[in-house]
C-alpha positions, 0 to 999 in steps of 0.5 A, spaced: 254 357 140 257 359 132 261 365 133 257 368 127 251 368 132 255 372 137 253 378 140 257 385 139 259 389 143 262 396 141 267 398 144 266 404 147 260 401 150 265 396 154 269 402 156 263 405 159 261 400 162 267 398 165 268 404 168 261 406 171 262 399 175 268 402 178 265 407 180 258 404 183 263 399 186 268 404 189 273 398 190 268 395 196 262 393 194 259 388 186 255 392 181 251 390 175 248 392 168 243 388 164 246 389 156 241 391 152 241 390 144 236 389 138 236 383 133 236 376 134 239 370 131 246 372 128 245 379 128 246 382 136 248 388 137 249 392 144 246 399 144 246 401 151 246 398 158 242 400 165 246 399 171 242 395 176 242 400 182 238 405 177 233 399 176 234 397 184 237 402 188 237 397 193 241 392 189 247 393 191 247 395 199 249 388 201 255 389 198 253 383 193 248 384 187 241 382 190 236 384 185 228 384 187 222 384 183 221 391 182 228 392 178 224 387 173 219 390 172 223 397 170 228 393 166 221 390 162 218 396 162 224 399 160 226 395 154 218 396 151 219 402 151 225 403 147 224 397 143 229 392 145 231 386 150 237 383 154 242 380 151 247 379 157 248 381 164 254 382 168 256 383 175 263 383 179 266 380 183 271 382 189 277 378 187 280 375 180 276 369 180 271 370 174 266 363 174 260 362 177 259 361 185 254 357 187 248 364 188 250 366 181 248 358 177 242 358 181 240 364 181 241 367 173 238 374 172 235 372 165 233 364 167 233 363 160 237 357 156 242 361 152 242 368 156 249 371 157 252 372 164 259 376 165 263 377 171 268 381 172 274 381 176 277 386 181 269 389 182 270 392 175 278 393 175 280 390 168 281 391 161 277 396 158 280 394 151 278 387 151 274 381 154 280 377 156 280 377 164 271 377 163 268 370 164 263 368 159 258 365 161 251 361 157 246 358 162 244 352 158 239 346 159 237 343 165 241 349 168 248 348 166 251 353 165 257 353 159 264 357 160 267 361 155 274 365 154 274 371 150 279 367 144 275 362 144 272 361 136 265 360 139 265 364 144 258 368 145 260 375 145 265 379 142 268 386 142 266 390 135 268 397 133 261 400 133 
C-alpha cells in the first residue's frame, strides 16, 4: 500500500480512542471500535469511531471480541446515515503481543482485501501519542494478512494533526 494513499488518523481522535478502550476494557477484558471516515483512494480520513459493545452490547461479555450479525447491521446502517464507511477496525489484546492470533486472521471484522486491522496492546494501554506499539495490519488476497509497522513508508494508516 503507497504511504500517499494512507489513511489519516487525527490525533485526538487516536487519544480518544485509546482512552475509551481502557476504559470498556478496565484492564480485564479486549474491546473494539470500527474506524470511520470519507474519501477514497488517496484521500482517507478518520471522522469518528463507534465502539463495538455500543453496536453489540453483548460483544465484549467473553472477555474476548465476539461480534454478531445485529452489531452489523447498526454499523451499516449507521454509516448510511452519516454518509461514511469503515476504514479500519481495532481491537485489544491482554498483553504486549500485537499480531494476529489465529481467531483474528480468520475472522476479519471487514473481510474485505485492503481492510485495516489494529491491535493494541496491554487491553488498550499504550501510547496515546503514536502507533508505534499498534500492530498494523492489511488483509490481502486469498486471506493473507500483510503486517506493518508504524515508521514503515508504506504503512497504511498514520497520525495526522487534524
Amino acid at each position: 500500500m503507497a504511504a500517499d494513499s494512507a489513511i489519516s488518523l487525527p490525533r485526538l481522535t487516536w487519544f480518544r480512542l485509546v482512552g475509551e478502550l481502557r476504559r470498556r476494557g478496565q484492564r480485564r477484558r479486549e474491546s473494539g471500535a470500527f474506524l470511520l471516515g470519507t474519501g477514497d483512494g488517496g484521500d482517507r480520513r478518520v471522522v469518528e469511531f463507534v465502539c463495538y459493545d455500543d453496536l453489540d452490547p453483548t460483544a465484549l461479555e467473553q472477555g474476548t471480541v465476539v461480534f454478531h450479525g445485529p452489531g452489523y447491521s447498526a454499523l451499516w446502517a449507521l454509516c448510511a446515515r452519516r454518509s461514511l464507511q469503515v476504514l479500519a477496525d481495532i481491537h485489544t489484546h491482554p498483553d504486549g503481543e500485537v499480531g494476529q492470533s489465529s481467531v483474528d486472521k480468520r475472522y476479519a471484522m471487514v473481510p474485505v482485501v485492503g481492510h485495516v486491522a489494529l491491535i493494541a496492546p496491554r487491553f488498550g494501554h499504550t501510547s496515546r501519542w503514536t502507533l508505534n506499539e499498534v500492530g498494523i495490519h492489511v488483509l490481502e488476497r486469498e486471506g493473507r494478512w500483510e503486517r506493518y509497522r508504524a515508521r514503515d513508508e508504506s504503512v497504511p494508516i498514520r497520525l495526522c494533526f487534524w
